[in-house]
N, C-alpha and C positions, 0 to 999 in steps of 0.2 A: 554649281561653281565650287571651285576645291577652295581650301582654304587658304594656300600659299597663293591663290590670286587675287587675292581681298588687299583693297591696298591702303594703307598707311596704317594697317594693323601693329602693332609690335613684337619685334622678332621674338622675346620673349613668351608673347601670347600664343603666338604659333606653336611655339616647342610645345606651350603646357598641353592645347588641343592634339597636337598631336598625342603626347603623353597619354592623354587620354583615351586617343583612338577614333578622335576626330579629323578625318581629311577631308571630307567635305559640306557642304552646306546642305541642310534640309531647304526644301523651294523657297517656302517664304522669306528666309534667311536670305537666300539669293537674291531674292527680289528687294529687300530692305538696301541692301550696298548696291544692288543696280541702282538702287533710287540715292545713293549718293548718301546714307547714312553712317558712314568712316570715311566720308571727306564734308561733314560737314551743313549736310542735305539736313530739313526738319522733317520727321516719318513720322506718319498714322502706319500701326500694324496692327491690324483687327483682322487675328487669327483663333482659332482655336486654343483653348486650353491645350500645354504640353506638345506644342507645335513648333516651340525654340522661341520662343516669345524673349525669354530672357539673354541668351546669345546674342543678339541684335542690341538687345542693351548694353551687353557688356562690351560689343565690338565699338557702339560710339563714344561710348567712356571712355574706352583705354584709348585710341585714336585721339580722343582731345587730351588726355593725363600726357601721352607722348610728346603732344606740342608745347608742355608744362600749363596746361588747362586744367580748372577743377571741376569734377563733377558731381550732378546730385540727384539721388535717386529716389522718389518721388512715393512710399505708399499708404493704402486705407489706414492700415490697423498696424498696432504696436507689436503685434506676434509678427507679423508678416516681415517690419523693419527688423527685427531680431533672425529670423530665417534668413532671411536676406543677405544681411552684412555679415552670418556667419558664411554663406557661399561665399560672397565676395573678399573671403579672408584669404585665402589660397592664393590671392594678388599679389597679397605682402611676401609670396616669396621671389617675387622677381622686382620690390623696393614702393610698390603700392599702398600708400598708408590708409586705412577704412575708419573711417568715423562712422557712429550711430547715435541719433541724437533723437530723444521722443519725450522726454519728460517735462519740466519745469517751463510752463509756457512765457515766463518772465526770463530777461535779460537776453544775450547775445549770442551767447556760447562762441565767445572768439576763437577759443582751446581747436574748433573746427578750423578754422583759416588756415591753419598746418595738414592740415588733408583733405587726398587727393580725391577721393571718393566718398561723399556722404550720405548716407542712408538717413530718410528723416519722416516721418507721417505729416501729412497736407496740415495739417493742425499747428504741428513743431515750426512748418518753415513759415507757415502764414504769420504765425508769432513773432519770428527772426525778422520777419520784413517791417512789422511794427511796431520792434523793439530797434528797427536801422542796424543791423548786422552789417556790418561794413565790409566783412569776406561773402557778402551775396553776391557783391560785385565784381566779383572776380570768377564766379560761376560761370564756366563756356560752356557748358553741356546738362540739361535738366531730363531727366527719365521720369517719365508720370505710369505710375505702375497699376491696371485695372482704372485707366482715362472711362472708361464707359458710367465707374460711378460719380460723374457729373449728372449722371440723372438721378442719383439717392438725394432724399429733402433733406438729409442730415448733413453728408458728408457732400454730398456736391458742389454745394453752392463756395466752399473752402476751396476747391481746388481749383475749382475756374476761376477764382480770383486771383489767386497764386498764383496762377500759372500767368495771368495776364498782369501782373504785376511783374515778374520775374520776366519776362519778356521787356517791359518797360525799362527795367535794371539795366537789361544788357540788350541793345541793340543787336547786335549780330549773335546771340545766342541760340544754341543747336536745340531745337525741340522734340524727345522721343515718345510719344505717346504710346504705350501698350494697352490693346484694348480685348474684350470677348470677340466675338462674331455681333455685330451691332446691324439695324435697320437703314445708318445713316451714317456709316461710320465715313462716308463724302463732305459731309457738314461738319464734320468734324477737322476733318482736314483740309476743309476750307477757311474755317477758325485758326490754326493753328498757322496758318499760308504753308501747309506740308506736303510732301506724297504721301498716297496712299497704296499700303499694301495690303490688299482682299483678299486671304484666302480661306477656305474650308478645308485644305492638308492637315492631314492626320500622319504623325510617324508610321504609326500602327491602325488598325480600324474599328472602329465603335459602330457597333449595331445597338440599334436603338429599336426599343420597342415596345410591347404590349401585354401584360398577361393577365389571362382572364380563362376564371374553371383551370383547368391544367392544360392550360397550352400556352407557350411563349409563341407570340407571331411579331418576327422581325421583320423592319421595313425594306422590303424588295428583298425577302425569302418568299417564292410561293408554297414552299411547306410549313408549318406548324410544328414548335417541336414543344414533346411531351414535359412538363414538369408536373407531376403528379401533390395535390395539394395534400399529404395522410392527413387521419384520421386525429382529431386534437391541434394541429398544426391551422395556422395560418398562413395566407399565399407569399408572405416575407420572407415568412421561418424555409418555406418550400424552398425558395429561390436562394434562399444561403446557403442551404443543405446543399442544395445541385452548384453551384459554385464552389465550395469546402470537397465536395468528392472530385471537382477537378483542379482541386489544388488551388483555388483562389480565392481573397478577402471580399470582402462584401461591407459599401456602406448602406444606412436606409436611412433616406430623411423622411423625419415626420414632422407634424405641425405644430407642434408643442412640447415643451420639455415634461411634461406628464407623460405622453406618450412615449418619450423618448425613453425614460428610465422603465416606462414598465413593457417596453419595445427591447430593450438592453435584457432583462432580465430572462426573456424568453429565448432568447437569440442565445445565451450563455447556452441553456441547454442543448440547444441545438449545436452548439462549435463544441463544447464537451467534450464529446466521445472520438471527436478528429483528433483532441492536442497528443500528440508525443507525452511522453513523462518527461524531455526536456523542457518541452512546450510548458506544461502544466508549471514545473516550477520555474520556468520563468514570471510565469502567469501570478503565479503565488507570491514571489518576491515583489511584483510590482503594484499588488494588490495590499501589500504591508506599505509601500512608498504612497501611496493613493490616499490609506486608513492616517498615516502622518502627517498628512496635509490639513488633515480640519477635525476636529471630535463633534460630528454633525452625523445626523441619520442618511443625507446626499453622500456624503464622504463615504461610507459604511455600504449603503446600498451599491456607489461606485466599483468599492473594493468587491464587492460580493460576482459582482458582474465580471470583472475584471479576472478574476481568479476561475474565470471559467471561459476564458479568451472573446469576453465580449465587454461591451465600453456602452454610456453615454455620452453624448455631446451637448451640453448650449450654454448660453452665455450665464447659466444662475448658478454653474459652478466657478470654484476660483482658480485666477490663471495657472497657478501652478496642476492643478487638477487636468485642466484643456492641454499645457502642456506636456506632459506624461502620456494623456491619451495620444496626442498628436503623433510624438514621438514612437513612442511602442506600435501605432497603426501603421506607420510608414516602415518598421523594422520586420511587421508583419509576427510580433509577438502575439497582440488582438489580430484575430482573424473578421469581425464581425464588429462594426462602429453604430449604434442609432443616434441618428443628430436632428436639430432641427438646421435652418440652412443659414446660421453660424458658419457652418464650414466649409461651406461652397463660398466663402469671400474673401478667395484669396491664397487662402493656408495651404500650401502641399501637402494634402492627404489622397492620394490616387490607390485606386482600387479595382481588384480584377472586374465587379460588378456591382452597378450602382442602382437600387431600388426606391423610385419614387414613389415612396406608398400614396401620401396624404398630397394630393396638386392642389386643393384649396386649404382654404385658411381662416379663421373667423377673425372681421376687420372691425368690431362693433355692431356692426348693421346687417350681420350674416356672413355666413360664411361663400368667400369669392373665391375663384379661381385664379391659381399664382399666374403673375405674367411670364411668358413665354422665354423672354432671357433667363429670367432666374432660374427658371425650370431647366435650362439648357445648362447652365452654367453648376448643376449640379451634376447632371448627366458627363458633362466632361470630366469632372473626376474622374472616368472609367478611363481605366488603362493605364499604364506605364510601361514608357520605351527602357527598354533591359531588363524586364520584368513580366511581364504580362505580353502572352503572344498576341491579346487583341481585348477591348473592352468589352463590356453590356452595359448602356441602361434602359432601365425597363418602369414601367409605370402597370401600376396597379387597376384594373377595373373592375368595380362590381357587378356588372353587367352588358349587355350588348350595344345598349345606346352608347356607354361609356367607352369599349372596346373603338367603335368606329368616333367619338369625340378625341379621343387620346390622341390617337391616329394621325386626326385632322391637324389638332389647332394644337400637338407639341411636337409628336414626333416627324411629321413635314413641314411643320409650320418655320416659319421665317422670324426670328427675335424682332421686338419692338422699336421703334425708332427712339432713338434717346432726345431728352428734354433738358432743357436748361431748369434750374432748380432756383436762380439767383433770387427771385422778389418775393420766395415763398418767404414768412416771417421767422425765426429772426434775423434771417440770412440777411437779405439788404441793408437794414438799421446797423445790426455787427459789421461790417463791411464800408458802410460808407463813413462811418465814423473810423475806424481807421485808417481808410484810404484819406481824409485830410488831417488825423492826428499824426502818423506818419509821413508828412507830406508831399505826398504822393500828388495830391491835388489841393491846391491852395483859393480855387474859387468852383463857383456854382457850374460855369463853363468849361474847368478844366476836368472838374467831377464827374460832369456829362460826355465828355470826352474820353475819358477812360472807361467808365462802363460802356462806350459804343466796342470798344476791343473784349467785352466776352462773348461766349457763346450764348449768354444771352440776346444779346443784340444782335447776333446774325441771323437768328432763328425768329424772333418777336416781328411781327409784317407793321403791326402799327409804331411806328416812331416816334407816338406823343404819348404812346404810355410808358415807356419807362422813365421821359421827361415828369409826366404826372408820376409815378409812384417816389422819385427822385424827391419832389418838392414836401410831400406827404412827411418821407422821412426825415428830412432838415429837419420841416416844424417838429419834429416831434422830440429831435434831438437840441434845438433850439429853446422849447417849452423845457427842456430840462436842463438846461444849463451844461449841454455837452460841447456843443457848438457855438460861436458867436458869428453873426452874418453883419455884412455892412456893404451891402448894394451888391453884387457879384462875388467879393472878397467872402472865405469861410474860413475861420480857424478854430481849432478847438480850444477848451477851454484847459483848467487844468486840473479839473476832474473828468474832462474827456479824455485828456494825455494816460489819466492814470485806467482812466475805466479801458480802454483800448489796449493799455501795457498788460493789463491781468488779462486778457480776453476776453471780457464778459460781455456777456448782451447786454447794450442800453436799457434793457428793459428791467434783466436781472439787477444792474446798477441801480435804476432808477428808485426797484424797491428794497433794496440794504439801506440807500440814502434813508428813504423816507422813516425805515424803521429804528433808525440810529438813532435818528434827531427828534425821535419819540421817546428815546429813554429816561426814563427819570432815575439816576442811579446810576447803578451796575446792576444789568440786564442779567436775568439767570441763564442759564448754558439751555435750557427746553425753548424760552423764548427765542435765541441765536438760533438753534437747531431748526426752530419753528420759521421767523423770517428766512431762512436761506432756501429752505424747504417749498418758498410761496413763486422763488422765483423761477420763469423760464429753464436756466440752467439745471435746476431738479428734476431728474424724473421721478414723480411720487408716488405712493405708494396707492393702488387701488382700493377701495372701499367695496368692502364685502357684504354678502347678507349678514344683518347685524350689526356692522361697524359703526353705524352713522348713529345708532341710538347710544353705543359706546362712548364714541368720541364726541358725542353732543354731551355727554354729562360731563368727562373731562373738562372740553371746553369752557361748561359755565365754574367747575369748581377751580379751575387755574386762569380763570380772565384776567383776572389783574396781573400775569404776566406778559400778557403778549406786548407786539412792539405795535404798536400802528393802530388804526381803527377795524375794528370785526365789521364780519358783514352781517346783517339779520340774518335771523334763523328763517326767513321769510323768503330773501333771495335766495330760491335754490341751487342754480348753477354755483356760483360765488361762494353760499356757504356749505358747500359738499368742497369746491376746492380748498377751502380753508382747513375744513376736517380733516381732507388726503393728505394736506399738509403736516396737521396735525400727527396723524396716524406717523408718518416718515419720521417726523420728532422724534415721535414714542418709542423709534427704533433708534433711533442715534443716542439719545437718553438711556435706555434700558444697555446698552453697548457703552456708552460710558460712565455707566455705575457699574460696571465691571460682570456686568448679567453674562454666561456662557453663550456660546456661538449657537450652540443644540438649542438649547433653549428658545434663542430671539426665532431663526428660520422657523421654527416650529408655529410659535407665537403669534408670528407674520407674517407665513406662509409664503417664504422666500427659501434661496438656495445662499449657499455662504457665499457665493458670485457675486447677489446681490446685496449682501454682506457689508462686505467689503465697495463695491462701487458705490452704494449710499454713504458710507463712511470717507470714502475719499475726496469725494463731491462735496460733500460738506464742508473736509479739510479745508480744500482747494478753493471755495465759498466762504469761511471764513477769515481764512487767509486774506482775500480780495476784500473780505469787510472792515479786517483792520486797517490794513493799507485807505481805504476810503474814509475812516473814521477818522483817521491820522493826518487826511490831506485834508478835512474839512474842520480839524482841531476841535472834535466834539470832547473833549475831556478825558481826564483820569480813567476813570470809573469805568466808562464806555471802551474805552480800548483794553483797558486789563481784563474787562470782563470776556470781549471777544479773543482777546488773547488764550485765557484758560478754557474758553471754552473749543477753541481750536486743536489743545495740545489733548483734551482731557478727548475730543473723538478720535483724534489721529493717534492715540495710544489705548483707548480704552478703558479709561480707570475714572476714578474718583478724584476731588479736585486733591487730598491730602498725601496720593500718590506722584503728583506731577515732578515732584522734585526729585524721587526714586529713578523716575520711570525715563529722566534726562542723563542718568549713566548706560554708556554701552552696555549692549548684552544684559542689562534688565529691562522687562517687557511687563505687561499687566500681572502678571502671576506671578514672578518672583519676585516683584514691587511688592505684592497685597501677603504674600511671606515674609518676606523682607522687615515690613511694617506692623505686622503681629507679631515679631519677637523682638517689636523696641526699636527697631531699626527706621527712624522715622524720615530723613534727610542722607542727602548726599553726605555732609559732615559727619554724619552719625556712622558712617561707613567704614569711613577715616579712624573711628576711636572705638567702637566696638569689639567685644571681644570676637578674637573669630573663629571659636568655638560655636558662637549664636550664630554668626555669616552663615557658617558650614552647614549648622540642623540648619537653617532659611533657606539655604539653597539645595539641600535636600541629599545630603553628604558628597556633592559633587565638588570634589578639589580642585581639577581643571577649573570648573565652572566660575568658586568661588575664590580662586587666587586671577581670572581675569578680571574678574566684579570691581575688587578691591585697588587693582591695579589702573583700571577705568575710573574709579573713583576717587585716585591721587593719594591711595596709601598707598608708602614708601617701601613698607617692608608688606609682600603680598603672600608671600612662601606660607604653603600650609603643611610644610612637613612639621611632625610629629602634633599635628591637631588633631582632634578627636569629634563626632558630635555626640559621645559620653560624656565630654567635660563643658557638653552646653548645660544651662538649668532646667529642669523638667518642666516647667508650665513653657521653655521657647518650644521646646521640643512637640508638646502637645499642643499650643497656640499653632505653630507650622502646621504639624499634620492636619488641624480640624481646618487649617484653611485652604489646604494642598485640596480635600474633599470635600468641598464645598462648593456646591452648582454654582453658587449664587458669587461666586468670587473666581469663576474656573476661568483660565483663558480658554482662547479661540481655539489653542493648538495643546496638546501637553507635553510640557516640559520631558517626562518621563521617558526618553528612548532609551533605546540599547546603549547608544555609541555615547560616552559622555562629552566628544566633541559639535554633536547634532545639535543645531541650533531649532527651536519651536518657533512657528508665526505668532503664538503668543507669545514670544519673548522680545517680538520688532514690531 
């Protein structure tokens, strides 16, 4: 189908395809507007990775933006919403306005109701809907971007709810589900009351396959073709090498971010001796951007990798880290990526050839064999239309059984039937408490009623169990004073209004409540750390060989801080969770006494990924515990304490820097400078000479005439200032605390550019 026969597209839209060299549609493409998808139609497209998956999206949006319809685009991850809405920027030049909304899971963001296109993660809009976003309803068109991760226990059960709420909103609303190649992807759009469009079309073609000793054997080649494994090399190294000599990048997913960096490090060698000397210094300048991101030995090891046209990938670096990799792998500056499968979910990272070294995975109880979609859905990374004449991926074997297993059960094999995720825990409990604090459903029957419209319900054969798991959750939410019932009628309370506005799991809530109303005082910031740390919402930190004898001594020498009752040293499940919880404290603790980033990872055996995500978790746990402390009027004490104790993680510092650390453009490190040359208060900002400003801030002018300016003094100008006519003890106070681990931010201040801002410094 050309493009100029697609109808109620806009004439606008057309030009820009054209512009671009688009006249006509790839099949499935075709097949989506047969099925009435720009006039209107609701599509299942469960296609291939880089099959136009996105085109079909974009064709039902504008279609409905034309009729002055809004639309909303629907995905996993925060990266992906960012990638996204920047494609969808190129709209605005023909009057297309793009919102992106992913952050602050509180309030409305009405600022959206002015645009026509919204980009948002399942998370962001599940918030909007019970927070009553009142431009939801005005939504004619919803994009579910990657519908198949309704079978993730994390993110699943969020999206099917959304979506079947957001169907509730709006009656006649256009539903576009983008999905992988699924087992069932029928049931799905049975669910959705949609067509379905099935294809296996590839732009370009992916051979998939096998290699074992030195031979790649591709499915439905009857020859064998040689990759020879040398001598020191392993069969990864071999298979980048022979794709780099015909000019193409190469990702390898492995199964662990260990293997991943010491997977990166050998690969470097191997892309080496391919780079250009343009190559190389681009290599090197982005290896300097990398080393700026964090003063951590991951950072360092990154850049090292990096400077040799090869990258890691996983989630224990920090986003800025993943982004740069992302970016530079798709510019094709990194020739060679090792990931774990982080970056098969989603992210455009496409690559002439994709190596599946590691297909299992250890789950606790051994190590099992990845399912069949995910496995596939890395595989598809291989290729890119205007770039790559055709893909590979290729899966690893150690042996002949393995050879012919491969074979079987990935590379002919048929992906997995997807599964409703809704009543694993804490999905249901999160979920039905805000489907009636939003009031979405105002009794037991209208409750049950609504959850018959997910994909849970069309898939589950017994129809008295999710009536039974329904009643299970009331009580539980009932028992805790979320809900109140009176014969059929449910509403929530006004600690469920509020426990549902922040997000949180009933269960997460259930235990801040309990620990709040344990305080006797003002709670220390290890105990806050420690309760937030116990609930649900935490993911905590593992206990290692050794740890437990560690953190049991802790335990007894800091008891009288905790919030709530401890478990016996007796209960072992209970009191190892307690410990994990502990141990995660000790990390949020040691990160806000102002302990170095290198350091804590070190300490804790974490990436500054993880860093940073326990610390924000926290915040954002925090955060929800003043608000709870606030709506249950526990006192002075108990809020100021959760208050300092919120600001002191979400900056990093000591409690005597918080009032520093609340002017723009000062951060943990030039707070704890700041405050060693006298500089103790916002006020003090205001009157000090700025002579001392200037040594504190480490003779940076720019730096210290924004500081000053941030801080409401008048006159900021630091011409003819000197940091000679500081007093010599600021000057050596600064410096011993500029060098000092034990007070260093995350990031260092110290670049080239005196406009470059440090993540220690935000």
């Amino acid at each position: 189908m050309k493009v100029a026969d697609v109808p109620n597209l806009p004439d606008a839209f057309r030009e820009q395809l054209h512009d671009d060299g688009i006249e006509e549609l790839y099949p499935p493409q075709s097949e989506a507007v047969e099925a009435g998808v720009t006039e209107g139609a609701n599509v299942v497209a469960s296609v291939p990775t880089a099959s136009g998956k996105t085109l079909v999206a974009q064709m039902a949006m504008l279609s409905k933006v034309a009729e002055g319809g809004t639309a909303l685009y629907i995905v996993p991850l925060r990266a992906l919403a960012s990638e996204k809405a920047e494609e969808f920027r190129e709209f605005e030049a023909f009057g297309v306005d793009i919102g992106v909304s992913t952050g602050n899971y509180e309030g409305t963001s009405e600022w959206l109701a002015e645009k026509d296109v919204v980009v948002a993660t399942s998370e962001k809009v599940d918030s909007l809907v019970r927070n009553n976003a009142s431009w939801l309803g005005d939504v004619s068109c919803v994009v579910a971007d990657e519908v198949h991760l309704v079978d993730d226990r994390e993110r699943g059960p969020t999206l099917e709810v959304t979506l079947a709420k957001l169907r509730q909103l709006t009656s006649d609303l256009q539903v576009v589900a983008l999905s992988a190649t699924v087992g069932n992807a029928d049931v799905v759009a049975e669910w959705l009351d949609a067509e379905l469009v099935d294809s296996d079309w590839r732009p370009i073609e992916l051979k998939k396959g096998v290699h074992y000793g030195s031979a790649l054997h591709f499915d439905g080649d009857d020859e064998e073709r040689e990759v020879r494994v040398r001598s020191g090399e392993k069969a990864e190294m071999a298979l980048v090498r022979d794709a780099l000599e015909d000019g193409g990048s190469s990702l390898v997913f492995v199964n662990s971010r260990r293997n991943a960096e010491a997977a990166a490090r050998r690969l470097g060698d191997t892309v080496a001796p391919f780079l250009t000397d343009d190559e190389r210094e681009r290599c090197e300048e982005l290896a300097a951007d990398i080393r700026d991101v964090s003063d951590t030995e991951t950072s360092d090891d990154l850049a090292d990798a990096v400077a040799n046209g090869a990258a890691f990938h996983h989630a224990g670096l920090a986003s800025e880290h993943r982004s740069l990799v992302e970016d530079a792998f798709r510019a094709r500056t990194l020739k060679a990526v090792s990931a774990t499968p982080t970056l098969a979910a989603g992210v455009n990272t496409p690559a002439r050839r994709v190596v599946v070294r590691d297909w299992q995975r250890y789950t606790g109880s051994g190590m099992e064999p990845l399912p069949v979609l995910e496995v596939h859905q890395m595989m598809g990374r291989a290729g890119r239309p205007g770039l790559d004449p055709y893909g590979e991926a290729v899966l690893l074997a150690k042996s002949h059984e393995d050879l012919e297993r491969l074979s079987e059960e990935y590379v002919r094999a048929d992906p997995e039937e997807l599964r409703s995720k809704l009543v694993a825990e804490p999905a249901l409990r999160m979920h039905v408490l805000s489907t009636v604090a939003s009031g979405f459903a105002r009794s037991r029957s209208a409750l049950l009623e609504f959850l018959r419209e997910t994909l849970y319900a069309v898939q589950e054969e017994d129809p008295n169990r999710l009536e039974a798991l329904l009643d299970d959750v009331l009580r539980y939410l009932e028992t805790n004073d979320f809900v109140t019932r009176d014969g059929d009628e449910l509403a929530a309370t006004g600690l469920g209004h509020t426990v549902s506005r922040l997000y949180l799991d009933p269960m997460s809530a259930a235990e801040i409540v309990d620990g709040l109303k344990a305080a006797d005082g003002k709670p220390t910031a290890l105990a806050l750390f420690h309760l937030v740390s116990r609930t649900p919402d935490m993911y905590q930190l593992y206990l290692k060989s050794g740890d437990r004898e560690q953190y049991t001594e802790e335990f007894y020498e800091r008891e009288q801080e905790f919030l709530g009752p401890a478990p016996s040293e007796f209960e072992d499940a209970r009191f190892e969770d307690w410990l994990s919880a502990l141990k995660t404290a000790r990390l949020m603790e040691d990160w806000a006494s102002e302990l170095d980033e290198d350091t804590i990872t070190q300490r804790y055996g974490v990436g500054p990924g993880d860093v940073r995500g326990k610390t924000e978790t926290a915040e954002w746990l925090l955060g929800a515990a003043e608000s709870l402390a606030t709506e249950l009027d526990l006192g002075g004490d108990v809020v100021v304490g959760v208050r300092e104790a919120r600001k002191r993680v979400e900056d990093g510092v000591r409690e005597e820097l918080l009032d520093l650390v609340g002017v723009r453009e000062v951060g943990r490190k030039r707070a704890r400078r700041l405050f060693d040359a006298g500089i103790e208060t916002r006020a003090d900002l205001r009157e000090a000479p700025k002579a001392t400003v200037l040594a504190a801030l480490d003779g940076r002018e720019k730096t210290a005439e924004t500081v000053l300016e941030n801080a409401g003094r008048q006159d900021a100008s630091m011409d003819d200032v000197s940091v000679d006519d500081a007093p010599d003890e600021v000057v050596a106070a600064t410096t011993a605390s500029g060098a000092s681990s034990e007070s260093a931010s995350s990031s260092s201040d110290d670049g080239n550019d005196d406009d470059q801002a440090s993540l220690g410094d935000f």
